[in-house]
N, C-alpha and C positions, 0 to 999 in steps of 0.2 A: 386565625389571623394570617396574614400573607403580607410577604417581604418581596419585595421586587430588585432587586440588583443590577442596575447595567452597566458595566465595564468596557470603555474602548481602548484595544491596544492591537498591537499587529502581528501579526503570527510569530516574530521575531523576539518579538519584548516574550507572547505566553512561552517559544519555546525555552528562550532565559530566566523564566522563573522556573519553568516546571523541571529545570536543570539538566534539559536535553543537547545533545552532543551538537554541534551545528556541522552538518556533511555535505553542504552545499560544493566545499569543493572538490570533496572528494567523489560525488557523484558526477561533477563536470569531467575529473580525470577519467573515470570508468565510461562516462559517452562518449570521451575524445577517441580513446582506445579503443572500442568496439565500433568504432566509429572510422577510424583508421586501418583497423583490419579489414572492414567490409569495404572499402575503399582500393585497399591492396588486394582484395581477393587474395585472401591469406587461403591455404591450401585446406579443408576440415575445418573449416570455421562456418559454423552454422547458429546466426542470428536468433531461428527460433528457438534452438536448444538452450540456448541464455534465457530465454521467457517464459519456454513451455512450464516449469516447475510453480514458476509464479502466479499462471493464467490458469494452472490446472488446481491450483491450491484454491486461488479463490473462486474457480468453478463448485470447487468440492465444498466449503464453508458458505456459499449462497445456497447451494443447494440444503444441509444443513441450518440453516436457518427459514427456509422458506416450509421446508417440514416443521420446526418447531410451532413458527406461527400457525404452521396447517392444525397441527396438534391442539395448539392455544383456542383456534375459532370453531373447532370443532367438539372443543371439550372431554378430549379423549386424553388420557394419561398414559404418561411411559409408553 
């Protein structure tokens, strides 16, 4: 037997149950500032150095998962 369930609510109401922090503005404040220094041409402020860490992580974890599924359809273990 199958249950079907469908639920409409907005990313706001699931982040309020699921009792997540809401950082909307504190994300505003960190783009305003990064946002300001590249603006001021602040002296050793480098933009991608704030992202590379981020871009390279999820480089690495896609890559990591495209191996697993590789592993999965090929049938090979560990």
């Amino acid at each position: 037997m199958n249950i079907t369930v469908n639920v409409e609510m907005t990313p706001e109401d699931l982040r309020r149950i699921m009792g997540l922090p809401d950082v909307q503005e504190f994300n505003r404040e960190v783009m305003a500032q990064m946002l300001k220094k590249m603006q001021e041409g602040v002296e050793g402020y480098d933009p991608m150095a704030f992202f590379k860490p981020g871009v390279m992580g999820n480089a690495d974890m896609f890559k990591q998962w495209a191996d697993m599924f590789g592993k999965f359809s090929s049938g090979t273990k560990s």
